[in-house]
C-alpha positions as CSV (number, residue, x, y, z in Angstrom):
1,X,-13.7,17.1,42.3
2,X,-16.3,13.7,41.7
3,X,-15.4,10.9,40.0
4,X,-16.9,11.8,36.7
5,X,-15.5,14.9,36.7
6,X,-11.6,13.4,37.3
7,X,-13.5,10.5,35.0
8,X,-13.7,13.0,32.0
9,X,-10.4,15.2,32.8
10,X,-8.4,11.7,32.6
11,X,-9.9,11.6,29.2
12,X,-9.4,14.5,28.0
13,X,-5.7,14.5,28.9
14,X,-5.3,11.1,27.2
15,X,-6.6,12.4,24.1
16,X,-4.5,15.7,23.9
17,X,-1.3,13.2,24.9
18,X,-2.3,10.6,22.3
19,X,-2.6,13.4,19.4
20,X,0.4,14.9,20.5
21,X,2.4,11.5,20.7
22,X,0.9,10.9,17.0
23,X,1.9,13.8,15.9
24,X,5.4,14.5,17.2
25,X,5.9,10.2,15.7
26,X,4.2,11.5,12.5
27,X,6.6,14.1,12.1
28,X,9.5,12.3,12.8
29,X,8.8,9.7,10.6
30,X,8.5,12.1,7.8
31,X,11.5,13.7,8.2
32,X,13.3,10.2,8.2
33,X,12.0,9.6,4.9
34,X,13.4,13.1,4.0
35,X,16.6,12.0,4.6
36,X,16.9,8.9,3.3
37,X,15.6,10.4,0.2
38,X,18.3,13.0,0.2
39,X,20.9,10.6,1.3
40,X,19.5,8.0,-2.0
41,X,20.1,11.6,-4.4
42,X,23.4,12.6,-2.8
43,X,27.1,12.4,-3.5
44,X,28.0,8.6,-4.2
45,X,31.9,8.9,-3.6
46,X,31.2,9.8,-0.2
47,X,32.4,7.1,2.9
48,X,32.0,6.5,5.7
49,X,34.5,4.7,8.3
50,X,32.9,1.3,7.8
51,X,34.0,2.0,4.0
52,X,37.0,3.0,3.8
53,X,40.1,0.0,3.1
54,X,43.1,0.8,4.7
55,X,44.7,-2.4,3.9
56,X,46.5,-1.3,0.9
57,X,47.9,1.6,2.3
58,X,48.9,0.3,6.1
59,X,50.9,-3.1,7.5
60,X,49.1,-5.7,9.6
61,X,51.0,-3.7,12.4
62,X,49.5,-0.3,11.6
63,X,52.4,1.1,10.1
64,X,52.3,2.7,6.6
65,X,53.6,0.7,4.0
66,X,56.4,1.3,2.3
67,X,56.8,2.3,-1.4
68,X,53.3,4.2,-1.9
69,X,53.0,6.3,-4.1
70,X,52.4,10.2,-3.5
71,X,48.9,9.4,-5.6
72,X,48.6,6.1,-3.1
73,X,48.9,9.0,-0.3
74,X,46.9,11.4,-1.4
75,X,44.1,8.7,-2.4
76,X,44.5,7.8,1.7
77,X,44.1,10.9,3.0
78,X,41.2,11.4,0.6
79,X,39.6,8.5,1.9
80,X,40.4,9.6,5.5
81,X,38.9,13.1,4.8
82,X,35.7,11.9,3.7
83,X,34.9,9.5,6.8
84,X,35.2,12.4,8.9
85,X,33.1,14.3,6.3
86,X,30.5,11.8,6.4
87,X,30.8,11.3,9.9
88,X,30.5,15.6,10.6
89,X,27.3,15.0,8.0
90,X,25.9,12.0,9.9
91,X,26.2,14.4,13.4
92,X,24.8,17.3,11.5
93,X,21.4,15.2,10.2
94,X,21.2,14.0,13.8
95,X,21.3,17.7,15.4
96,X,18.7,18.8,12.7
97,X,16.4,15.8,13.1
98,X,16.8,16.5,17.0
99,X,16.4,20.6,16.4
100,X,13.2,19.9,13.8
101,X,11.3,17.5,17.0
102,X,11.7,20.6,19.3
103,X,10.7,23.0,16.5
104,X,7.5,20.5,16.2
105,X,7.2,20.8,20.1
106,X,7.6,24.6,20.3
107,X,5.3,25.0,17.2
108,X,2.4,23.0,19.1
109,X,2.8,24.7,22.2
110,X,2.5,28.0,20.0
111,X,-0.8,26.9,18.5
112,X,-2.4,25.3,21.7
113,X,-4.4,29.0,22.0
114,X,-5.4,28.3,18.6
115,X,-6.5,25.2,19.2
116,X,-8.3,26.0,22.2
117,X,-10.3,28.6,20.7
118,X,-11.2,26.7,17.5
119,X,-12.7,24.3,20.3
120,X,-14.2,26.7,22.1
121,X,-15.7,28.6,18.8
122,X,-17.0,25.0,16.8
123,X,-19.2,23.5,20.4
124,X,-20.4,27.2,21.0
125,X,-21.9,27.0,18.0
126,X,-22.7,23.4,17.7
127,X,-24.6,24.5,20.9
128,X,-26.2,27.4,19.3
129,X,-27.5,25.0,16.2
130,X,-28.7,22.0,18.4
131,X,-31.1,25.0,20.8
132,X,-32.3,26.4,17.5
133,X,-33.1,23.4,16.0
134,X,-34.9,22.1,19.2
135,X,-37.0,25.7,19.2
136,X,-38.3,25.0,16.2
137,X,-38.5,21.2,17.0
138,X,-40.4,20.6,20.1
139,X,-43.7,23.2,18.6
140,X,-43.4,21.7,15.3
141,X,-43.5,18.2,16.9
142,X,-46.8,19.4,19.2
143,X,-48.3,20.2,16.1
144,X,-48.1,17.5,14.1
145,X,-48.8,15.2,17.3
146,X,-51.8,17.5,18.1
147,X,-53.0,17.4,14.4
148,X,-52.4,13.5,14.1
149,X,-55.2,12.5,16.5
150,X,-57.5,15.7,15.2
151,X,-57.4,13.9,12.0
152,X,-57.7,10.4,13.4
153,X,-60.9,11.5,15.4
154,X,-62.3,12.8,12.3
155,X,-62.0,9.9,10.1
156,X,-63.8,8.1,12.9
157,X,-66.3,10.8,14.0
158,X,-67.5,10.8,10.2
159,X,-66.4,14.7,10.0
160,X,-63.8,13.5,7.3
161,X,-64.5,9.9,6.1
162,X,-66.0,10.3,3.4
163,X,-62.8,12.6,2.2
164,X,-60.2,10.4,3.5
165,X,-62.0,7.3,2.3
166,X,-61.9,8.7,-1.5
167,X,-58.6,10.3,-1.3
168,X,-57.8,6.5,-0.4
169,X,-60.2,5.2,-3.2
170,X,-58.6,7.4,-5.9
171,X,-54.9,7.2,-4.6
172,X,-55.5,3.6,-5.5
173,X,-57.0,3.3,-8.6
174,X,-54.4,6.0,-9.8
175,X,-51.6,4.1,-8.8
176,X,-52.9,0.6,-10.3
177,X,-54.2,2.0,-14.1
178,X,-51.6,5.0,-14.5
179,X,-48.7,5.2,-12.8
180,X,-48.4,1.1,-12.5
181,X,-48.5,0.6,-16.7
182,X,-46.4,3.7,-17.1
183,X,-43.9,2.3,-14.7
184,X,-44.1,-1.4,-16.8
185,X,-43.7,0.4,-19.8
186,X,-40.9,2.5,-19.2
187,X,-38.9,-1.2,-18.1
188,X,-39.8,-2.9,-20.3
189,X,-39.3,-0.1,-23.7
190,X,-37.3,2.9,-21.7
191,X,-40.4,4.9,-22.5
192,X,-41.1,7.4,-20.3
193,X,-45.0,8.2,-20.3
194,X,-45.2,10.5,-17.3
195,X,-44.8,13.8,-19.0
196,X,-47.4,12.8,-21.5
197,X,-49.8,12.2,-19.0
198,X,-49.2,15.1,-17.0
199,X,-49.6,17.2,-20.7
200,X,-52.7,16.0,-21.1
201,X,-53.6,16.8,-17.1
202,X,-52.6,19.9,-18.1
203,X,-54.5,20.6,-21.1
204,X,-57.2,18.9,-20.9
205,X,-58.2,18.2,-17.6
206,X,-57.5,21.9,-15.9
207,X,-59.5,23.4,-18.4
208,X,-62.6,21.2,-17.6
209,X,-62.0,21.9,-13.9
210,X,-61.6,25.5,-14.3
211,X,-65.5,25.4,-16.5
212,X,-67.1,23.1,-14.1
213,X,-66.0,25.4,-11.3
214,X,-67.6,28.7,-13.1
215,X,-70.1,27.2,-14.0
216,X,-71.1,25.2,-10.0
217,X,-68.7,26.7,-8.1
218,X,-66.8,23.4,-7.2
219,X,-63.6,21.8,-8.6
220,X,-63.1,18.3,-9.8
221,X,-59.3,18.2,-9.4
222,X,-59.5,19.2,-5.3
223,X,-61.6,19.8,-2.5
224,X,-63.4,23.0,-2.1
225,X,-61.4,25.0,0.6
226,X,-64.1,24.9,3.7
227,X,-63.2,20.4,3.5
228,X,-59.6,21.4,2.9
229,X,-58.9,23.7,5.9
230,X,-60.8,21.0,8.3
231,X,-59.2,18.1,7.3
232,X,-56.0,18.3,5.3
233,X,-54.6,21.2,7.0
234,X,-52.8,21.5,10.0
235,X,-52.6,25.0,12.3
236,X,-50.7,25.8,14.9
237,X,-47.9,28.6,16.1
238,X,-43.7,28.7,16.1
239,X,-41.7,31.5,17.6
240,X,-40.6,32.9,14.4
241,X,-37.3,35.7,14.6
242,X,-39.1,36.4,17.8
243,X,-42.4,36.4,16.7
244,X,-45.2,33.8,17.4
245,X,-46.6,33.1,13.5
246,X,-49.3,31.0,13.1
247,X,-49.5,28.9,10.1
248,X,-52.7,27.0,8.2
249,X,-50.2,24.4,6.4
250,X,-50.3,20.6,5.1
251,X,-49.1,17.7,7.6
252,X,-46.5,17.3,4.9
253,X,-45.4,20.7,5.3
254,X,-44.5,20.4,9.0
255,X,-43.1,17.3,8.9
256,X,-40.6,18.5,6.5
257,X,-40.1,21.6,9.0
258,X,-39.4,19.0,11.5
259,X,-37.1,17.4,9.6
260,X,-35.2,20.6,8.8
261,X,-34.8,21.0,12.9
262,X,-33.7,17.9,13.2
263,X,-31.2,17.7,10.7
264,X,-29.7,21.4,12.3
265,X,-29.7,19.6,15.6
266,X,-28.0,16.6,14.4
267,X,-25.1,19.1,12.7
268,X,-24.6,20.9,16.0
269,X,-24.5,17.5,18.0
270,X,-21.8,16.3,14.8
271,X,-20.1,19.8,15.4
272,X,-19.6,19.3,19.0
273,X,-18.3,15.9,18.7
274,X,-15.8,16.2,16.0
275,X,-14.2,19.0,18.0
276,X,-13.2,17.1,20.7
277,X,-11.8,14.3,18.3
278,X,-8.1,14.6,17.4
279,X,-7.8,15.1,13.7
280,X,-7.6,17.4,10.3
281,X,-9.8,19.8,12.3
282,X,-7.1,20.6,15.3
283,X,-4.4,20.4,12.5
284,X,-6.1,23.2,10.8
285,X,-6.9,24.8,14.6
286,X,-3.2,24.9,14.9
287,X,-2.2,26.1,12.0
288,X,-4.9,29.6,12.6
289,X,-7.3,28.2,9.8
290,X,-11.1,27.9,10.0
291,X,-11.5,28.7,13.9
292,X,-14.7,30.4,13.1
293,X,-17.4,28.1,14.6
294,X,-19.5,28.4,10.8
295,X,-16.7,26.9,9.5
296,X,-17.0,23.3,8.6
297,X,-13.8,22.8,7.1
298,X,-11.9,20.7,6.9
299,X,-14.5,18.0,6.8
300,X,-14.3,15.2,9.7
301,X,-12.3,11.5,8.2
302,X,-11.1,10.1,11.8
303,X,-8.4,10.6,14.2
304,X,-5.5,9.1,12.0
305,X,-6.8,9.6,8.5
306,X,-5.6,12.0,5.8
307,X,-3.8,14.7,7.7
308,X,-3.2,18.3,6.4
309,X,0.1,19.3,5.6
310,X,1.9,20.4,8.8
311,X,1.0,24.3,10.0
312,X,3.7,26.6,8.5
313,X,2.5,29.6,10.1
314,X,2.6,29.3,13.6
């Protein structure tokens, strides 16, 4: 066995020990607070030893003293009988606390196969999402790489200039005489004049559009389709369900392709991680809950945050 691979065993191991350590204290500390809480509720005439006053009832020499009464008496033997009650009690909580940390034990060696498998189910799929992400991925990204410098070499070999430079043109003068005053107005008055304008788009200016394209066969609101296809469109081909598909789409539309593949391989790399992490995840594990590798519950807070209540069902 190499180095890394003793390397990574070592750390492993310390992890499982740490969470178990954690958890076993966790436990234990819990169950302290139990009984304080019921010993805070309980019977209030109870003693112990270290309570009781035998003064009255015996001489410095140990010997009882002489003229009790039989209610002095039966008050001593009272007092007697509940030390020994409190001290049975006080033997009793110990054996439970002591039986409870090796129920705890037994109950975690019980769900260690759980565990293991909701391990085993999250990184296989956390695999699964991080190579489905990066088939998608890698094509998309030769795409929009491959259709980046096409459209760079036709803004400078004068194929597309002219379009580019007017998209440019227009993009500017929109911004500074509409959407700039709208935006002043609506600060400075809580007017909102965008839908007005996009009313009037809509009734007034695709109407024209729609007559000036019957009448010359070109639009005024867009390109005609020929400039559109060679220079605002990118094609290429994914491996679609097992199918190569070729798509005619905008550079806008693959980028946000790419960023759906990135974000599934970022939740397959998040899955993977978070399952080797000690937490609310292997608590759940443990208790037989979520092992599917789909399910993303419960969600991931840290190592020593916000624990579960402890599994019941082992």
């Amino acid at each position: 066995m190499s180095i890394v691979q003793k390397s990574a065993l070592a750390l492993v191991g310390l992890i499982i020990i740490t969470f178990f350590v954690n958890f076993i204290a966790n436990k234990a500390t819990e169950l302290r607070k139990k009984r304080e809480s019921e010993e805070k509720v309980g019977p209030s005439n109870v003693k112990s030893f270290a309570d009781i006053d035998l003064s009255k009832y015996l001489t410095s020499d140990g010997n009882i003293q002489e003229g009790l009464s039989l209610d002095d008496i039966g008050n001593f033997f009272d007092e007697i009988g509940n030390g020994i009650s409190s001290a049975i009690n006080g033997i009793g909580q110990t054996i439970t606390m002591v039986g409870n940390i090796i129920d705890i034990i037994m109950q975690i060696i019980t769900g260690i196969p759980f565990l293991v498998e909701g391990i085993f189910n999250h990184v296989v799929c956390g695999s699964e999402q991080i190579v489905g992400g990066l088939s998608y991925g890698v094509p998309v990204f030769g795409v929009l790489l491959t259709c980046a410098w096409e459209k760079w070499s036709q803004f400078f070999n004068g194929t597309c200039t002219i379009y580019y430079l007017i998209d440019i043109i227009w993009g500017i003068l929109y911004g500074l005489f509409i959407e700039f005053p709208i935006l002043i107005i609506y600060a400075l008055t809580g007017l909102d004049l965008g839908p007005f304008v996009n009313l009037i788009f809509e009734i007034a200016i695709l109407p024209l559009d729609m007559l000036i394209f019957a009448i010359s066969g070109y639009h005024i609101t867009q390109w005609p389709d020929s400039v559109i296809k060679k220079c605002f469109r990118c094609t290429g081909t994914i491996n679609v369900n097992g199918q190569n598909m070729t798509y005619d789409k905008t550079f806008a539309w693959w980028g946000s392709l790419l960023n759906c593949s990135s974000a599934q391989i970022g939740q397959g790399i998040d899955k993977i991680f978070t399952s080797f992490v000690p937490g609310p995840k292997w608590w759940s594990w443990l208790n037989q809950d979520h092992l599917t590798g789909s399910d993303a519950n419960p969600p991931f807070v840290g190592p020593w945050q916000n624990y579960p209540p402890f599994p019941q069902n082992l």
